[in-house]
N, CA, C, O and CB atoms as a CASP TS submission, in Angstrom:
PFRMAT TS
TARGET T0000
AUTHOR 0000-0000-0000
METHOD Language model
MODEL 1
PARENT N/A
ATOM      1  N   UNK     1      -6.083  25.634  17.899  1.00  0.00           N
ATOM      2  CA  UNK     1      -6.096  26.780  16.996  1.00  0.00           C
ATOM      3  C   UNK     1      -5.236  26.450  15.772  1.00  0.00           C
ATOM      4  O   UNK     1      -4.228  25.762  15.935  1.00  0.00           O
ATOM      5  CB  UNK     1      -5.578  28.071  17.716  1.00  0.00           C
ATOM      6  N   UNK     2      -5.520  26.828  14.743  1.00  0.00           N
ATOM      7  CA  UNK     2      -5.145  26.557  13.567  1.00  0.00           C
ATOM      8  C   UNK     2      -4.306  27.577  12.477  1.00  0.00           C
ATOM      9  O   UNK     2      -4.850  28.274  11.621  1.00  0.00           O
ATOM     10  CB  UNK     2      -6.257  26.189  13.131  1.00  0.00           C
ATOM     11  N   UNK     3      -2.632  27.463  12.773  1.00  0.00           N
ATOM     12  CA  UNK     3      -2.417  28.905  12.266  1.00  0.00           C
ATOM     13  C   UNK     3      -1.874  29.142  10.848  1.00  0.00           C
ATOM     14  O   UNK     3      -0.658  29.072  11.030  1.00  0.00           O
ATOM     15  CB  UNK     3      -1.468  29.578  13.172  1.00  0.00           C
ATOM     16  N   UNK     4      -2.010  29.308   9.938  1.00  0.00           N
ATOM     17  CA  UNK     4      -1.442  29.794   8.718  1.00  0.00           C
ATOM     18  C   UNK     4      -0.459  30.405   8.424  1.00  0.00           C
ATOM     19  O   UNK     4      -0.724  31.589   8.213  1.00  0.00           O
ATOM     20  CB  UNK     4      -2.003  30.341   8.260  1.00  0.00           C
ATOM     21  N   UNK     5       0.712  30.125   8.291  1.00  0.00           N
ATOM     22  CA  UNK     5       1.832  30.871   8.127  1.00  0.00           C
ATOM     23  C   UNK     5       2.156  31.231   6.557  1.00  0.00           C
ATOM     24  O   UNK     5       1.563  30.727   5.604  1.00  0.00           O
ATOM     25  CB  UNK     5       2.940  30.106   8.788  1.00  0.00           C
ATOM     26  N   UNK     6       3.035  32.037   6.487  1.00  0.00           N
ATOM     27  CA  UNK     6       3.499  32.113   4.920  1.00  0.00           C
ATOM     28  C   UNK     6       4.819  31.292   4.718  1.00  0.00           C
ATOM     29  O   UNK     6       5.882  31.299   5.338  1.00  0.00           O
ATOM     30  CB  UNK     6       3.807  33.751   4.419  1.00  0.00           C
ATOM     31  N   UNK     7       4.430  30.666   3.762  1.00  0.00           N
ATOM     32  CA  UNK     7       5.778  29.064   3.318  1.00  0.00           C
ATOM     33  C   UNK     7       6.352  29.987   1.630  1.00  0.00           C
ATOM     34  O   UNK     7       5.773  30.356   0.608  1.00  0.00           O
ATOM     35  CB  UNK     7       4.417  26.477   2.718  1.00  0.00           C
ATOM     36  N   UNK     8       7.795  30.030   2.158  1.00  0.00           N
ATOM     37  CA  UNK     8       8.419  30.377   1.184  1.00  0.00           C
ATOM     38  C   UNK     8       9.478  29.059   0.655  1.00  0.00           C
ATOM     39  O   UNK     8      10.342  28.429   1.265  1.00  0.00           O
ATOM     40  CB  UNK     8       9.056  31.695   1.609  1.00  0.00           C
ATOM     41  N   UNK     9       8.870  28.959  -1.043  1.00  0.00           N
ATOM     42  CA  UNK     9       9.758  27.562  -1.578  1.00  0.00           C
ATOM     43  C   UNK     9      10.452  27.798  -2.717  1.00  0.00           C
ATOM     44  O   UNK     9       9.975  28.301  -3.735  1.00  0.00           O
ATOM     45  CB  UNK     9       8.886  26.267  -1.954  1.00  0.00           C
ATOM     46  N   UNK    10      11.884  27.343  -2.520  1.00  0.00           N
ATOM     47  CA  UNK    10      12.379  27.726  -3.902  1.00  0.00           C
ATOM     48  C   UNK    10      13.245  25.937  -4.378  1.00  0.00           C
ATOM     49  O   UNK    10      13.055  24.880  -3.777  1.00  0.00           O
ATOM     50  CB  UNK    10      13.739  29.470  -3.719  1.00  0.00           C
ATOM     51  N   UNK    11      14.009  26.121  -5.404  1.00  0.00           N
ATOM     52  CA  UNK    11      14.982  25.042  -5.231  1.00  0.00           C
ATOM     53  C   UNK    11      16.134  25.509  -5.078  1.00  0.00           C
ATOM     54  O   UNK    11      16.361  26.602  -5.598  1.00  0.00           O
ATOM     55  CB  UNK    11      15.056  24.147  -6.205  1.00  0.00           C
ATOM     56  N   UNK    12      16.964  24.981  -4.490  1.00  0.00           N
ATOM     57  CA  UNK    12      18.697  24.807  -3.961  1.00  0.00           C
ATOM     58  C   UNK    12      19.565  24.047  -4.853  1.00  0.00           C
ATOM     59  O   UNK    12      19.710  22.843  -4.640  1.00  0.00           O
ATOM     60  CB  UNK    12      18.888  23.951  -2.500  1.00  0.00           C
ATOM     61  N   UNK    13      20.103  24.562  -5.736  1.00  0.00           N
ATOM     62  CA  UNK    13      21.368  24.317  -6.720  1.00  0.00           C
ATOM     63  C   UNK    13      22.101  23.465  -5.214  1.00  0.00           C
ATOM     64  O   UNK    13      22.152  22.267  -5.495  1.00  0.00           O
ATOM     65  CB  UNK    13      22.394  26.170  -7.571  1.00  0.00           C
ATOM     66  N   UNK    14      22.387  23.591  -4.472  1.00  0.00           N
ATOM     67  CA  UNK    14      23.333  22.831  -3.235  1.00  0.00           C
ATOM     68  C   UNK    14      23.101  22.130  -2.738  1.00  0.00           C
ATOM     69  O   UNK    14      23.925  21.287  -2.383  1.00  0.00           O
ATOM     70  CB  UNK    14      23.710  23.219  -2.312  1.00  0.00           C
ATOM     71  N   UNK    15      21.585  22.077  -2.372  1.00  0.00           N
ATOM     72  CA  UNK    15      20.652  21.042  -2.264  1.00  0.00           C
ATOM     73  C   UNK    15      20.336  19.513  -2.820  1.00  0.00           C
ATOM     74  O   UNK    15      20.395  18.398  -2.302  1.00  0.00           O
ATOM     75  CB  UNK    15      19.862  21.602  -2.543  1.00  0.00           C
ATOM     76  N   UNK    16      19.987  19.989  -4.075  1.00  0.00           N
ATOM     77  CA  UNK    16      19.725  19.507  -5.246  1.00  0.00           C
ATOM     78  C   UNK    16      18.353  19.254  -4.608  1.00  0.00           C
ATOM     79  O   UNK    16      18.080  18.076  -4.375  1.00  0.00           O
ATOM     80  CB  UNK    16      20.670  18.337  -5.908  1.00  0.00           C
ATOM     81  N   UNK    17      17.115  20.548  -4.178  1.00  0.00           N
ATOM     82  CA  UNK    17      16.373  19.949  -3.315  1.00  0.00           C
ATOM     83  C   UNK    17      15.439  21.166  -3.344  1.00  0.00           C
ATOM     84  O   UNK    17      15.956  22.271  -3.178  1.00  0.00           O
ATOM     85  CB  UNK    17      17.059  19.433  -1.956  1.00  0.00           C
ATOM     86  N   UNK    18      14.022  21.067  -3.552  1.00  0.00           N
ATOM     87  CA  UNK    18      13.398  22.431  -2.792  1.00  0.00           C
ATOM     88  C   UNK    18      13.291  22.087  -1.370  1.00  0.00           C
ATOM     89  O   UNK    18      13.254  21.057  -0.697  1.00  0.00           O
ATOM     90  CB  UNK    18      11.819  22.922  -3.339  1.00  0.00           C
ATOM     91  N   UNK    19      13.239  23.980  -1.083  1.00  0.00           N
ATOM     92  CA  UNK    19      13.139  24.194   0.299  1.00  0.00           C
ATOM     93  C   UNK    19      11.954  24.493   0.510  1.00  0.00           C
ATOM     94  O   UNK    19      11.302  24.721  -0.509  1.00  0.00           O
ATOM     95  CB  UNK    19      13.937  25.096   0.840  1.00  0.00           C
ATOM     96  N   UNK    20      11.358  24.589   1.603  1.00  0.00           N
ATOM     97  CA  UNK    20      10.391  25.467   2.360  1.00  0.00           C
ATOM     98  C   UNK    20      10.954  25.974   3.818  1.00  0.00           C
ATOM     99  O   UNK    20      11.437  25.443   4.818  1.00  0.00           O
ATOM    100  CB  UNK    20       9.014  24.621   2.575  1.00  0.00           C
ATOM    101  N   UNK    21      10.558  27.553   3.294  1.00  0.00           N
ATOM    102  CA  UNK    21      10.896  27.890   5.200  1.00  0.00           C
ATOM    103  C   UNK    21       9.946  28.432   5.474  1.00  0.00           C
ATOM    104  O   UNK    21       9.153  28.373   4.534  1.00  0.00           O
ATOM    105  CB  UNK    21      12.150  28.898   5.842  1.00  0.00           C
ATOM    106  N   UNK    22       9.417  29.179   6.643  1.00  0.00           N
ATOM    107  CA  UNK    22       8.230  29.789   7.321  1.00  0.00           C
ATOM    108  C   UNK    22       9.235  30.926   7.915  1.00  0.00           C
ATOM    109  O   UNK    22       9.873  30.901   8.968  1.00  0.00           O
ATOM    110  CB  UNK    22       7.250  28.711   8.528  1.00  0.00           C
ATOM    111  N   UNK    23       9.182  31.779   7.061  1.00  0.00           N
ATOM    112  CA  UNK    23      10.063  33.101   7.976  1.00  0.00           C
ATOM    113  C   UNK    23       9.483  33.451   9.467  1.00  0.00           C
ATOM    114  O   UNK    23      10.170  34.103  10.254  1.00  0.00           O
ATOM    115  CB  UNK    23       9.916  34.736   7.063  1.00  0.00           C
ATOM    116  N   UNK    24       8.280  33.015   9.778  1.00  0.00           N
ATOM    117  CA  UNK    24       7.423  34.102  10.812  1.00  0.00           C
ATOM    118  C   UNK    24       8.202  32.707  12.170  1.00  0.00           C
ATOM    119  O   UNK    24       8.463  32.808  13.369  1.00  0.00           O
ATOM    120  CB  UNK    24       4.815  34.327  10.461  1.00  0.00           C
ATOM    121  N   UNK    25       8.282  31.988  11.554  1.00  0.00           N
ATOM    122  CA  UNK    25       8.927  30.479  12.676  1.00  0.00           C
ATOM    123  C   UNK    25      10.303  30.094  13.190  1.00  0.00           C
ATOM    124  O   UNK    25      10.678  28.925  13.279  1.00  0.00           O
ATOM    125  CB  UNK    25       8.750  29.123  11.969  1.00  0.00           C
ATOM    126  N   UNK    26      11.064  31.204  13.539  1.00  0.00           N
ATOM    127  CA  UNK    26      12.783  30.726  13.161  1.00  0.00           C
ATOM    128  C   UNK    26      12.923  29.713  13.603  1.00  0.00           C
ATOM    129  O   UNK    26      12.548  29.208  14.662  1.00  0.00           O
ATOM    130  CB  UNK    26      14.031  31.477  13.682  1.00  0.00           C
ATOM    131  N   UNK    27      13.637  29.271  12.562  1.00  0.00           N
ATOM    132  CA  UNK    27      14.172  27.667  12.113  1.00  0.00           C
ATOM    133  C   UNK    27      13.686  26.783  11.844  1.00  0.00           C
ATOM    134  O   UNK    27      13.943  25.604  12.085  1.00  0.00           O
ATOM    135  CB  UNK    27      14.720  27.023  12.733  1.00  0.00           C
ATOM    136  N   UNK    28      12.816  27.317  11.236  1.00  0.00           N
ATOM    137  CA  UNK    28      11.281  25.990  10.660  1.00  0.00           C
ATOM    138  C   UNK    28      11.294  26.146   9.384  1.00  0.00           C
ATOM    139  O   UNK    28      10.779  27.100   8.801  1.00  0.00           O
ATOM    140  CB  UNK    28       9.363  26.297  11.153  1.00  0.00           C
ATOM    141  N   UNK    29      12.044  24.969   8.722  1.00  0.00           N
ATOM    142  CA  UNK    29      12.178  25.123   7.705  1.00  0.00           C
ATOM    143  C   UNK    29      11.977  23.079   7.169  1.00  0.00           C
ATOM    144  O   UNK    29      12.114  22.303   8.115  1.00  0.00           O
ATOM    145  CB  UNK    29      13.622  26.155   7.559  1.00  0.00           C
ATOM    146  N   UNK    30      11.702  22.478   5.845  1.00  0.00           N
ATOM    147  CA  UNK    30      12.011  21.293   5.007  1.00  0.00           C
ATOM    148  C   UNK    30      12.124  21.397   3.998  1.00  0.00           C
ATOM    149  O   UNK    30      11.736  22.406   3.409  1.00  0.00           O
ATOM    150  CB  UNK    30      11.378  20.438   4.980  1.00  0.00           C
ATOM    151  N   UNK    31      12.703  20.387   3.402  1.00  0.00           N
ATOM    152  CA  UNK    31      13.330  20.266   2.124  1.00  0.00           C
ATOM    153  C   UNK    31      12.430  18.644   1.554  1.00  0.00           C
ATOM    154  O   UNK    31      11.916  17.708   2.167  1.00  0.00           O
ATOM    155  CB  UNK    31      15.341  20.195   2.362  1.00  0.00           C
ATOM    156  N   UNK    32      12.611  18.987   0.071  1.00  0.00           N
ATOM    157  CA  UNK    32      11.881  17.938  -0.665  1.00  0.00           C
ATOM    158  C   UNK    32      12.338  17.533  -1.968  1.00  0.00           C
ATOM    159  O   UNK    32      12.669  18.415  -2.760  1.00  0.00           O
ATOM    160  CB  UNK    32      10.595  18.312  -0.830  1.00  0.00           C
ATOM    161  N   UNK    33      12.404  16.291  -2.308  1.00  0.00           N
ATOM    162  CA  UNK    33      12.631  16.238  -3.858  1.00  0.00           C
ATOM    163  C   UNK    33      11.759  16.672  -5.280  1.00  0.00           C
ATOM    164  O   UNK    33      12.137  16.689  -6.452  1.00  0.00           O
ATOM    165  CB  UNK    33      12.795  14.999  -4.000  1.00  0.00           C
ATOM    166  N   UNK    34       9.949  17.140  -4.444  1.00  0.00           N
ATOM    167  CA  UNK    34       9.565  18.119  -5.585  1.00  0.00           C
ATOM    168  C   UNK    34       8.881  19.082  -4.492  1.00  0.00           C
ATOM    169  O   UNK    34       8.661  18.726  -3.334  1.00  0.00           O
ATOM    170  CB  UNK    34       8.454  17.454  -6.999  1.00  0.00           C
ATOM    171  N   UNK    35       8.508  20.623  -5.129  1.00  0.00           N
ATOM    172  CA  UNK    35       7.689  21.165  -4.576  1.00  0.00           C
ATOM    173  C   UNK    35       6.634  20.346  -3.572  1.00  0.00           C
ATOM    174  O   UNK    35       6.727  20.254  -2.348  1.00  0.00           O
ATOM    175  CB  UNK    35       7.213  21.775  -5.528  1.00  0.00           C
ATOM    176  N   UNK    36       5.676  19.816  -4.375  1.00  0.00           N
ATOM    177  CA  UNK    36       4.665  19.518  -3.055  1.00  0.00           C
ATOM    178  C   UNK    36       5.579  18.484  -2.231  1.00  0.00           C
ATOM    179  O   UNK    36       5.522  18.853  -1.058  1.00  0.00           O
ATOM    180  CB  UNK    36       2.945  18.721  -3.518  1.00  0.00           C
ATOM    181  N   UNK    37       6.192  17.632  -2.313  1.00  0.00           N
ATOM    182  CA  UNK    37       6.907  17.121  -0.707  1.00  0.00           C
ATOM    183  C   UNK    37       7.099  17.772   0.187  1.00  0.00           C
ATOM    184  O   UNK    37       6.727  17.604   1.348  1.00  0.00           O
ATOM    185  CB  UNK    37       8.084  16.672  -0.607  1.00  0.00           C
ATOM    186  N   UNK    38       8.017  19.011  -0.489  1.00  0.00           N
ATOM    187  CA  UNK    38       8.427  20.055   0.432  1.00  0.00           C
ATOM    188  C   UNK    38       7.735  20.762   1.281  1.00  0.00           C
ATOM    189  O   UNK    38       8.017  21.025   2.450  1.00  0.00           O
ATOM    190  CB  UNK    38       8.898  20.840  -0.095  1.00  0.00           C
ATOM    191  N   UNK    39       6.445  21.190   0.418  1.00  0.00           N
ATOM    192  CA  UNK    39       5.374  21.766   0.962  1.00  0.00           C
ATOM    193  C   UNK    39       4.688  20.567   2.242  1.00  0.00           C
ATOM    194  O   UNK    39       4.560  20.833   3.437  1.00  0.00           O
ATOM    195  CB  UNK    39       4.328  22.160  -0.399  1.00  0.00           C
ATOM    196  N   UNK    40       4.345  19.317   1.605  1.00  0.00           N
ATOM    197  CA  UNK    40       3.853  18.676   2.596  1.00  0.00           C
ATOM    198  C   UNK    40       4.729  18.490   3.933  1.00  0.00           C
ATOM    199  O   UNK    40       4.130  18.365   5.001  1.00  0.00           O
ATOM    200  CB  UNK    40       3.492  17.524   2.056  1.00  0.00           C
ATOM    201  N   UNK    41       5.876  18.472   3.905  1.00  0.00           N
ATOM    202  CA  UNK    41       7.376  17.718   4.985  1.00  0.00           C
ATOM    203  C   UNK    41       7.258  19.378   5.713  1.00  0.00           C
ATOM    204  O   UNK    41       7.324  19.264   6.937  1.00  0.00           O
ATOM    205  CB  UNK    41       9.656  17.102   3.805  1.00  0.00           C
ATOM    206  N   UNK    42       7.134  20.555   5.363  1.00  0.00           N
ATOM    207  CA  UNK    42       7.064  21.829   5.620  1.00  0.00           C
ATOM    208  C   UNK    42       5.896  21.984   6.436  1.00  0.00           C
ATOM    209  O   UNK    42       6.007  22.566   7.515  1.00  0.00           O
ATOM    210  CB  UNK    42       7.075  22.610   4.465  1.00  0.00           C
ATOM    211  N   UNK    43       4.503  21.423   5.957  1.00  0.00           N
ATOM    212  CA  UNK    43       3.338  22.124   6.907  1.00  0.00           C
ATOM    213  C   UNK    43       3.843  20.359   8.329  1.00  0.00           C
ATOM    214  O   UNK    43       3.601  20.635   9.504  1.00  0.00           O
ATOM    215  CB  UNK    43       0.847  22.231   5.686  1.00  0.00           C
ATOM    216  N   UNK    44       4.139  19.616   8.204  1.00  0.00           N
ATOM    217  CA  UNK    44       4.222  18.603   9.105  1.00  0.00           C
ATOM    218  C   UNK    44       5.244  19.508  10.237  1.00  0.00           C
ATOM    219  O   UNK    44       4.838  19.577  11.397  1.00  0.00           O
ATOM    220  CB  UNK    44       4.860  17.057   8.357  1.00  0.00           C
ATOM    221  N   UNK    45       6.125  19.965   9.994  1.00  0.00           N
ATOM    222  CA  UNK    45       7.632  21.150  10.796  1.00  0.00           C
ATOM    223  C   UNK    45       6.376  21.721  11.611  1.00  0.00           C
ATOM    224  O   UNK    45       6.102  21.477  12.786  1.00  0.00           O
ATOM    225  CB  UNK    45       8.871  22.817   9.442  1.00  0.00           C
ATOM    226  N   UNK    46       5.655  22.565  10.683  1.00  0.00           N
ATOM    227  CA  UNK    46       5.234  23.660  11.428  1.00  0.00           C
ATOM    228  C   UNK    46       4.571  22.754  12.552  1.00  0.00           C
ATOM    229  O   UNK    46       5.471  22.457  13.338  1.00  0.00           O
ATOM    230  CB  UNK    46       4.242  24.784  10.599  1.00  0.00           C
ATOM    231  N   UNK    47       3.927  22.454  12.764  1.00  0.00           N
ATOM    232  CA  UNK    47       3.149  21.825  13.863  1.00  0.00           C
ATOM    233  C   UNK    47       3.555  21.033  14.618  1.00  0.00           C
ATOM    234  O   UNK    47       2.908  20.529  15.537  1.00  0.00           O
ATOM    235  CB  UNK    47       2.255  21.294  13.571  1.00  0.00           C
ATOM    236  N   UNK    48       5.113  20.731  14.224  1.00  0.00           N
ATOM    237  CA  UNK    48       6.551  20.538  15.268  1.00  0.00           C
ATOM    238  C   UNK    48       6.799  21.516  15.849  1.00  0.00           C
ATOM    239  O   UNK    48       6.608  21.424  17.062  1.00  0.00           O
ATOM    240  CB  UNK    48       7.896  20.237  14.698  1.00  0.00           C
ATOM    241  N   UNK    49       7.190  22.544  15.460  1.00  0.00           N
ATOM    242  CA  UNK    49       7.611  23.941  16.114  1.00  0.00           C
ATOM    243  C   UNK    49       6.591  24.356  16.962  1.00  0.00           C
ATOM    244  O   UNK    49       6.745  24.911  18.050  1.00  0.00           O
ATOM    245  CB  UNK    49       7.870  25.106  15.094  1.00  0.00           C
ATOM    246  N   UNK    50       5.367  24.017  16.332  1.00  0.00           N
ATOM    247  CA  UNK    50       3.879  25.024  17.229  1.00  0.00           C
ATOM    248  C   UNK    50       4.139  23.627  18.498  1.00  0.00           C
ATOM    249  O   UNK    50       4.181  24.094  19.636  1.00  0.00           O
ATOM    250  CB  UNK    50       1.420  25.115  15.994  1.00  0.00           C
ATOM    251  N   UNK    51       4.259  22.514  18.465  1.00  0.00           N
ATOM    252  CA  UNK    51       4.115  21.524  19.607  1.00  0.00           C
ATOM    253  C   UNK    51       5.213  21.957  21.074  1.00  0.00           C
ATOM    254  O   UNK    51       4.983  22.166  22.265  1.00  0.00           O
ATOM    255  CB  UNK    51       4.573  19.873  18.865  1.00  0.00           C
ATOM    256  N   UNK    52       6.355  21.944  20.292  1.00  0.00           N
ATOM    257  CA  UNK    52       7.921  22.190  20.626  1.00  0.00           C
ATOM    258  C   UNK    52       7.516  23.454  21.941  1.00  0.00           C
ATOM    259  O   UNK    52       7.639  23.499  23.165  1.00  0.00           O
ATOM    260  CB  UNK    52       9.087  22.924  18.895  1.00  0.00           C
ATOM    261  N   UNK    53       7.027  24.300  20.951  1.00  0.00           N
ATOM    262  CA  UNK    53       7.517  25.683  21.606  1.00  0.00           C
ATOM    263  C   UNK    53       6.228  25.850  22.894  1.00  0.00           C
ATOM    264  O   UNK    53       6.373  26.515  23.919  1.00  0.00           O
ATOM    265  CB  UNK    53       7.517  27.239  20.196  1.00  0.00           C
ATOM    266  N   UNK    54       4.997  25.071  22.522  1.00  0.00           N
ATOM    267  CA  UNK    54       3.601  24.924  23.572  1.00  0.00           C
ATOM    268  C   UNK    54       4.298  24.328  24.862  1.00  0.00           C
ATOM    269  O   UNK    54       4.148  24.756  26.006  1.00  0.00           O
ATOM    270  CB  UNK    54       2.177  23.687  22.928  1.00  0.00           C
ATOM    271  N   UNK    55       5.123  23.214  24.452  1.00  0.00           N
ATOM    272  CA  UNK    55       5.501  22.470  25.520  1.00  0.00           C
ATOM    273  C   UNK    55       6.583  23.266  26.165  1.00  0.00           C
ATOM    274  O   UNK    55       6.464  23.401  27.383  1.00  0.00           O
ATOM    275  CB  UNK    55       5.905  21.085  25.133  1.00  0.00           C
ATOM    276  N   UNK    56       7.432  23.722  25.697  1.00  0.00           N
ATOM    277  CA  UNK    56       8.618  24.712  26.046  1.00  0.00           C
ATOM    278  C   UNK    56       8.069  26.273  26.739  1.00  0.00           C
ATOM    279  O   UNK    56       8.860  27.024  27.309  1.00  0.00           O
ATOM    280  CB  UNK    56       9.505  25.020  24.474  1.00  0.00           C
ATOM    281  N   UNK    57       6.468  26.616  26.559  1.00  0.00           N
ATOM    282  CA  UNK    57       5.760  27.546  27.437  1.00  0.00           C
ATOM    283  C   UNK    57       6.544  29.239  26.507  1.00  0.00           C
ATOM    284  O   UNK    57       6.697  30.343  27.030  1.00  0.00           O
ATOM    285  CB  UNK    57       6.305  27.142  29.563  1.00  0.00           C
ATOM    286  N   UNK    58       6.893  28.811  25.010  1.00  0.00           N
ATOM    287  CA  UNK    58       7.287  29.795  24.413  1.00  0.00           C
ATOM    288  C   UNK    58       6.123  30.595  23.446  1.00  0.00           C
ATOM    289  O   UNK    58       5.190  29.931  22.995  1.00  0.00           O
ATOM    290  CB  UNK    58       8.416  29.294  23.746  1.00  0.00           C
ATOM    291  N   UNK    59       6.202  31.689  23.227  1.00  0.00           N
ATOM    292  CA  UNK    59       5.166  32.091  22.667  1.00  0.00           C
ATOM    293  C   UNK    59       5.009  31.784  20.892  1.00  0.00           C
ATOM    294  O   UNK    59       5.955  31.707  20.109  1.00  0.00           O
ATOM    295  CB  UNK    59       5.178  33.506  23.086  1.00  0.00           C
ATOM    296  N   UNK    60       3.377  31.628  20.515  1.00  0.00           N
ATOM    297  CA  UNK    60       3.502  30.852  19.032  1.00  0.00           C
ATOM    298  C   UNK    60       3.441  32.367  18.345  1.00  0.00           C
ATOM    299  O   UNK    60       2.797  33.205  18.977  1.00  0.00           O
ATOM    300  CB  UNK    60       1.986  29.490  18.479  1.00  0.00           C
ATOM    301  N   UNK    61       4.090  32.797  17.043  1.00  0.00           N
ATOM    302  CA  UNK    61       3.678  34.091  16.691  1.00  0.00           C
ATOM    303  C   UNK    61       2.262  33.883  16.394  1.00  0.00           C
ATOM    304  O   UNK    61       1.689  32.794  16.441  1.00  0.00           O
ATOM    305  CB  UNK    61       4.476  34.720  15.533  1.00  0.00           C
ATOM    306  N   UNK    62       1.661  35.176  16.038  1.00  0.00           N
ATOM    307  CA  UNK    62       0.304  35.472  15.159  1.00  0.00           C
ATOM    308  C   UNK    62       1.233  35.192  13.855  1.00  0.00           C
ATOM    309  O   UNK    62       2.458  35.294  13.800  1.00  0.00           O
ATOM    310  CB  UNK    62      -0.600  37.298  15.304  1.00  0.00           C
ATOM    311  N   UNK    63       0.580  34.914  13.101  1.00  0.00           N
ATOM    312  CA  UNK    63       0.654  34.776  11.489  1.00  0.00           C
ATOM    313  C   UNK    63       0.453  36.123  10.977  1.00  0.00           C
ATOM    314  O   UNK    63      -0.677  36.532  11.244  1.00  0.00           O
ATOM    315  CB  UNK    63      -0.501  33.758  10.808  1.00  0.00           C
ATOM    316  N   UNK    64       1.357  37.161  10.165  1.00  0.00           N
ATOM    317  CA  UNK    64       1.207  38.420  10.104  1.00  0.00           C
ATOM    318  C   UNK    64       0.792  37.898   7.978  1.00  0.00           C
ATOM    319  O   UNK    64      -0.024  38.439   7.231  1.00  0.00           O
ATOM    320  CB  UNK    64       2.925  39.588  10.868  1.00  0.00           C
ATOM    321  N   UNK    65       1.865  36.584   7.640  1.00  0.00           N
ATOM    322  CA  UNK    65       1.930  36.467   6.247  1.00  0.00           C
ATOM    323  C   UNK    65       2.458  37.701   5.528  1.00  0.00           C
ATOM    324  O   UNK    65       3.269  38.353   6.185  1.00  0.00           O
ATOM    325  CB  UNK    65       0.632  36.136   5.763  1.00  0.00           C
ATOM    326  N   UNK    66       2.069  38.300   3.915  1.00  0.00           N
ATOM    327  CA  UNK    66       2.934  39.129   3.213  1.00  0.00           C
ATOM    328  C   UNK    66       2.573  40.486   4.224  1.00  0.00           C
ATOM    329  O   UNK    66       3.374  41.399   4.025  1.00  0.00           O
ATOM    330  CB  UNK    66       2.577  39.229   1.409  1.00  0.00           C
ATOM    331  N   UNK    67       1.697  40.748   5.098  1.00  0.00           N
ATOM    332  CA  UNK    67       1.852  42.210   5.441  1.00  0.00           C
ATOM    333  C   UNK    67       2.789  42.525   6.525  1.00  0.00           C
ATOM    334  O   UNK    67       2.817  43.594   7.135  1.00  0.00           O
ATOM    335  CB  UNK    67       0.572  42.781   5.819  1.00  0.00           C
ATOM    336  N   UNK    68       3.587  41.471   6.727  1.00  0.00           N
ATOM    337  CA  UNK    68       4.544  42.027   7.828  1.00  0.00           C
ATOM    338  C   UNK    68       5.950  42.691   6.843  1.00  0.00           C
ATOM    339  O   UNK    68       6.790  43.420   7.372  1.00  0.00           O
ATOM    340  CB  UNK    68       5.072  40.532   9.070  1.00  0.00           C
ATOM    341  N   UNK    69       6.023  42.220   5.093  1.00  0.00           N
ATOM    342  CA  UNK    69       6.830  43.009   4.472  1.00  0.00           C
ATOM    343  C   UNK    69       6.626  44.075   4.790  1.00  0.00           C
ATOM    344  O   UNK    69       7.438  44.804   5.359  1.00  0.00           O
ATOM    345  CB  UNK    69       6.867  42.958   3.354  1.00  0.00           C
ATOM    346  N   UNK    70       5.213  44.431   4.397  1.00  0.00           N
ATOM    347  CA  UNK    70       4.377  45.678   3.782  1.00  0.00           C
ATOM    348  C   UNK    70       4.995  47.446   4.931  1.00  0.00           C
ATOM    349  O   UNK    70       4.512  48.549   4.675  1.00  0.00           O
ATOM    350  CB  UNK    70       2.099  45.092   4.121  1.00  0.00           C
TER
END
């Protein structure tokens, strides 16, 4: 199954680095020296976390994306 999360990216003055995190994933987050790295090093996490947590018998969320602000 193939899940879509929402990837939030900014850059880090502390960093010196953009981030990506996946709020819906706690603690799934990468960092990159431009946007798309980040983005790419970010969707590679997620499907660490989705592996991690299959094998660990933890549950994967549904992907709610911007309407879980709403």
């Amino acid at each position: 199954m193939e899940y879509k999360y929402e990837i939030i990216i900014y850059w880090s003055k502390s960093d010196n680095a953009f981030i990506a995190e996946v709020p819906e994933l706690l603690g799934c987050m990468a960092d990159g020296s431009t946007y798309i790295e980040a983005l790419n090093n970010v969707e590679i996490i997620i499907q660490e976390w989705i592996e991690t947590a299959t094998s660990l018998n933890r549950p994967i969320p549904i992907p709610k994306g911007k309407l879980m602000y709403a």
